[in-house]
C-alpha positions as CSV (number, residue, x, y, z in Angstrom):
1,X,-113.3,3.7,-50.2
2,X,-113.0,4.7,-53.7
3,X,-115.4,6.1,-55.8
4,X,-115.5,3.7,-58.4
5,X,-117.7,1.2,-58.3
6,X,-117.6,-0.8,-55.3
7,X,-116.3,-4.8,-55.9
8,X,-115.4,-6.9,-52.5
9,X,-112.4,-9.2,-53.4
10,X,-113.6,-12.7,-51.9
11,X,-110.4,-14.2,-49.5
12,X,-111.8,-17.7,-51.0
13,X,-110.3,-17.2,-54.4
14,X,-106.6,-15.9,-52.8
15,X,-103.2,-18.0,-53.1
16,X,-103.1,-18.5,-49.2
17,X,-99.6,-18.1,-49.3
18,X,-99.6,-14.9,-50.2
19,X,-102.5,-13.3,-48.8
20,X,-101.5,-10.7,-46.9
21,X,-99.9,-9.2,-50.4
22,X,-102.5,-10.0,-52.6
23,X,-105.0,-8.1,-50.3
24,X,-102.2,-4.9,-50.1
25,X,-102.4,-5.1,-54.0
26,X,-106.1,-5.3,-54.5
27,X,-106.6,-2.7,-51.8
28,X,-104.1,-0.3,-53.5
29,X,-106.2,-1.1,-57.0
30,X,-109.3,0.3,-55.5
31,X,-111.3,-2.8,-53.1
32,X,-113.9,-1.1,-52.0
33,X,-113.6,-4.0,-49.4
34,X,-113.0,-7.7,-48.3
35,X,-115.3,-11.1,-48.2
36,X,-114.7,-13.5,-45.8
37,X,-116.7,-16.9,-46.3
38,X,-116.6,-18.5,-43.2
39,X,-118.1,-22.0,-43.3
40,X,-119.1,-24.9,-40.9
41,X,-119.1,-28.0,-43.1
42,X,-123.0,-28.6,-42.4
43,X,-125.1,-25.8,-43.4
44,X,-122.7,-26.1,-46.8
45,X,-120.6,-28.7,-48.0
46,X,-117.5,-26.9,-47.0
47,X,-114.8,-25.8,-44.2
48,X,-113.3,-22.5,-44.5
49,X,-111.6,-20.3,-42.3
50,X,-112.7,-18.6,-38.8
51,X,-112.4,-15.4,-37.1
52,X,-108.1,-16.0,-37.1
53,X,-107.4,-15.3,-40.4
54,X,-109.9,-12.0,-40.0
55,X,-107.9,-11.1,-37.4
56,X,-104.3,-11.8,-38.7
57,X,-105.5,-9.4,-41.7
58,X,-107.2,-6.9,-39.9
59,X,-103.5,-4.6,-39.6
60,X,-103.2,-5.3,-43.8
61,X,-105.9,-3.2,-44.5
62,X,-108.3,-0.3,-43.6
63,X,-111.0,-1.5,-45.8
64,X,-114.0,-2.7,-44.6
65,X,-114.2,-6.6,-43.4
66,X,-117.4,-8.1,-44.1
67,X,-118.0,-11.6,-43.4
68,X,-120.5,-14.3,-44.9
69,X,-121.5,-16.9,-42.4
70,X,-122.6,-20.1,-44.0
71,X,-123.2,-21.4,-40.2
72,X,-125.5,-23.3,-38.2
73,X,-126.2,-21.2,-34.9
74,X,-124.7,-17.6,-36.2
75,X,-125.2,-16.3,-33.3
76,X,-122.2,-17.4,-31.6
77,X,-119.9,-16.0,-34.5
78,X,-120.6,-12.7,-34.0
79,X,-118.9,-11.4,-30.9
80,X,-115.6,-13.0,-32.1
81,X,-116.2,-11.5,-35.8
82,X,-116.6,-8.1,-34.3
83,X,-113.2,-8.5,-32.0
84,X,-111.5,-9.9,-35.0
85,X,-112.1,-6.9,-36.8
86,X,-115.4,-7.5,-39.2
87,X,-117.9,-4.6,-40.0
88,X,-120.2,-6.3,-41.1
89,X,-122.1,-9.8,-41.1
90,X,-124.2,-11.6,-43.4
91,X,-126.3,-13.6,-42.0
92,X,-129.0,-16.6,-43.9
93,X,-132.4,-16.9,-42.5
94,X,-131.8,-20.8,-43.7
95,X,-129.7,-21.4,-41.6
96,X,-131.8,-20.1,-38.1
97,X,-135.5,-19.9,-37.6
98,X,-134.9,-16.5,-35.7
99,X,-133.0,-14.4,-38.6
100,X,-134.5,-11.5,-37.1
101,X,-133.6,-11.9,-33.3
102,X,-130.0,-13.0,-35.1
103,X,-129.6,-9.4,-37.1
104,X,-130.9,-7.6,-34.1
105,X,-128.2,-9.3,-31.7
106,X,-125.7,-8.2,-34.9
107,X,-126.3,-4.6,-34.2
108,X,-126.3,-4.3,-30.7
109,X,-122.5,-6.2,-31.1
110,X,-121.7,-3.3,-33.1
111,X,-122.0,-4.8,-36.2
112,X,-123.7,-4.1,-39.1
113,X,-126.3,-6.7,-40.1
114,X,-126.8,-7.6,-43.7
115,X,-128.9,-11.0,-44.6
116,X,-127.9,-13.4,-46.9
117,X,-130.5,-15.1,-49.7
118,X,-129.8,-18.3,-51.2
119,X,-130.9,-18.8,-54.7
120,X,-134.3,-20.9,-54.3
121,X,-135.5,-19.1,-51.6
122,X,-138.0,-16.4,-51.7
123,X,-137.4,-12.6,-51.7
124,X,-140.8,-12.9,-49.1
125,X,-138.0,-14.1,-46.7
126,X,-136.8,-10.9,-46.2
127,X,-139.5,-8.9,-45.7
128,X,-139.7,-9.4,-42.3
129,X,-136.3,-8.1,-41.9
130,X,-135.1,-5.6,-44.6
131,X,-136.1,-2.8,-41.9
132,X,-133.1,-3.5,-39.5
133,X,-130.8,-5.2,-42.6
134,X,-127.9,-3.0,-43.4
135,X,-127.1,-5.4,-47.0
136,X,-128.5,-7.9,-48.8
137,X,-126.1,-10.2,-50.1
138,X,-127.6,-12.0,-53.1
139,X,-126.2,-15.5,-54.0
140,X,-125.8,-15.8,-57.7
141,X,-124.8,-19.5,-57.0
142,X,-125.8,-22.6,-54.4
143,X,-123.6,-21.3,-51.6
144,X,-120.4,-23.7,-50.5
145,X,-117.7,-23.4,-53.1
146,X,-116.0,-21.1,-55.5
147,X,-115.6,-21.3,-59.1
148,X,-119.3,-21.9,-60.1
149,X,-121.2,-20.8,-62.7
150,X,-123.6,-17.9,-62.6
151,X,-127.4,-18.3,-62.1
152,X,-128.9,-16.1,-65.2
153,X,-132.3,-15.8,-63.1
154,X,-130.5,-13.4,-60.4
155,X,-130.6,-10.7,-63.0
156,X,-134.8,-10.4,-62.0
157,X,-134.0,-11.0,-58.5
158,X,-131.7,-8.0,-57.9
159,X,-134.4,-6.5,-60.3
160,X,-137.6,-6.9,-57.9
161,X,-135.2,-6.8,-55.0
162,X,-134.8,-3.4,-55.9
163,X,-138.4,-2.7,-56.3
164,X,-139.5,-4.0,-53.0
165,X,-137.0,-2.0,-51.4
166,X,-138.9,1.1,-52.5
167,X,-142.2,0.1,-52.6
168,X,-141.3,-0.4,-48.4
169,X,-139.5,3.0,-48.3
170,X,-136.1,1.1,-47.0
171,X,-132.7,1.3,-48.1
172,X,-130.1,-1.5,-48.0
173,X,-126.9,-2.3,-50.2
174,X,-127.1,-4.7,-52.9
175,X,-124.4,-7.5,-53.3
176,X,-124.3,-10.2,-55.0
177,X,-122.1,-12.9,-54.9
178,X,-120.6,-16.1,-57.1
179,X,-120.0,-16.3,-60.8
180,X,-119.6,-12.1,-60.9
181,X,-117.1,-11.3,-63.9
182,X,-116.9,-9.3,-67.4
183,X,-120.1,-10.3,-68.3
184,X,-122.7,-10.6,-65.6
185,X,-121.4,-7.7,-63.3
186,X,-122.7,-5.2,-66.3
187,X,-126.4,-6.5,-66.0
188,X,-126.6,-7.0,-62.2
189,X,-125.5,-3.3,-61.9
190,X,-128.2,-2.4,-63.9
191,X,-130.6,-4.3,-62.5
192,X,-129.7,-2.6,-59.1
193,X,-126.8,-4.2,-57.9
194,X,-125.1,-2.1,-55.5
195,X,-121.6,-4.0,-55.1
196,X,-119.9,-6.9,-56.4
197,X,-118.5,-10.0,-54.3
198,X,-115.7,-11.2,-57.1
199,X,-113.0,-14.4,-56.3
200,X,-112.3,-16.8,-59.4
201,X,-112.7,-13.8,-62.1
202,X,-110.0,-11.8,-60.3
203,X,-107.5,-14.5,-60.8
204,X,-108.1,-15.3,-64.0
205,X,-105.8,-13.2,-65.9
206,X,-101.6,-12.3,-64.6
207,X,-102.3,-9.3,-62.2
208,X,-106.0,-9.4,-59.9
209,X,-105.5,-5.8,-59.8
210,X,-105.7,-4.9,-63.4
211,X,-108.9,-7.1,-63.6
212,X,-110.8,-5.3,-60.5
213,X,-110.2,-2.0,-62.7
214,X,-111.7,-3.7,-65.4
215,X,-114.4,-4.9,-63.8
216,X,-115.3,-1.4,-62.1
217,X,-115.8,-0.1,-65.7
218,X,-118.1,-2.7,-66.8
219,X,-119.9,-2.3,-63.9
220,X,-120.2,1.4,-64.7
């Protein structure tokens, strides 16, 4: 980990051919991390990759592996994540009616349970669980695919996020993820965004590497 500020390179935006060097050359540039979006087709529109591809990266790099599940039944991800090599998990309470009993099984795998908030759903969602969370991982888009744009009203919901968080007397990470680039990353640190989940805006420009630098300083 460096200490600049902390942005999470998302594996959906890599060239897939060449992602075990575009992760070495992020993680040289300063990736606080890695985001794996793992997805199931029915709670999103979308298939992605599993536990495998974790794995395969795991000897890459030593930065942290933190995985999104956009899965029905997350439950039975989690053992496999943890072998494969993940830190962390985040998990929706859309997609199970017991998000709590699901981040409680998280921890005692070993892992460290964050909970993932869809945009039209209410911070009251996490209440219940912000005590044993680890993360929250904001979505700053409808969760499923990468590339779209950025929801303005996230700004005031990492904003009272923030304030709940210490009117309860709790402290979790920040993330927020989709649509993060040169000019919403700025704002959402501000607002009390903790770290950045970044895919399209990395590639937009001739070296990813150059552009998480720049993005660290706008965050700052």
């Amino acid at each position: 980990m460096t200490d600049q500020y902390p942005i999470f390179p998302s594996l959906l935006a890599f060239d897939f051919s060449r992602l075990a060097e575009q992760v070495r050359a992020l993680d040289a540039a300063g990736a606080a991390g890695f985001h794996f979006d793992l997805m199931d087709g029915h709670f999103v529109p979308n298939l992605t990759f599993g536990p495998l591809l974790l794995a395969a990266l795991r000897p890459v790099t030593q930065k942290p592996l933190w995985a999104h599940l956009m899965v029905y039944h997350p439950e039975d991800y989690l053992a496999p994540l943890r072998d494969a090599g993940a830190s962390r998990v985040y998990i929706h309470p859309e997609s199970t009616p017991h998000i709590h009993r699901a981040l409680s099984l998280a921890r005692e795998r070993g892992l460290e349970a964050g909970v993932a908030l869809n945009p039209g759903t209410p911070l009251d969602a996490l209440r219940p669980v912000l005590e044993i969370a680890s993360g929250v991982l904001m979505m700053s888009v409808n969760p499923g695919f990468g590339g779209q744009h950025f929801i303005p009203a996230t700004v005031g919901r990492v904003e009272a996020l923030r304030t709940l968080t210490k009117r309860l007397g709790v402290s979790v990470s920040i993330e927020c993820d989709g649509g993060v680039n040169a000019q919403t990353i700025g704002p959402l640190a501000a607002a009390g965004m903790t770290g950045a989940v970044v895919g399209t805006a990395l590639f937009g420009g001739k070296d990813p590497a150059v552009t998480l630098r720049a993005l660290a300083r706008a965050a700052r």
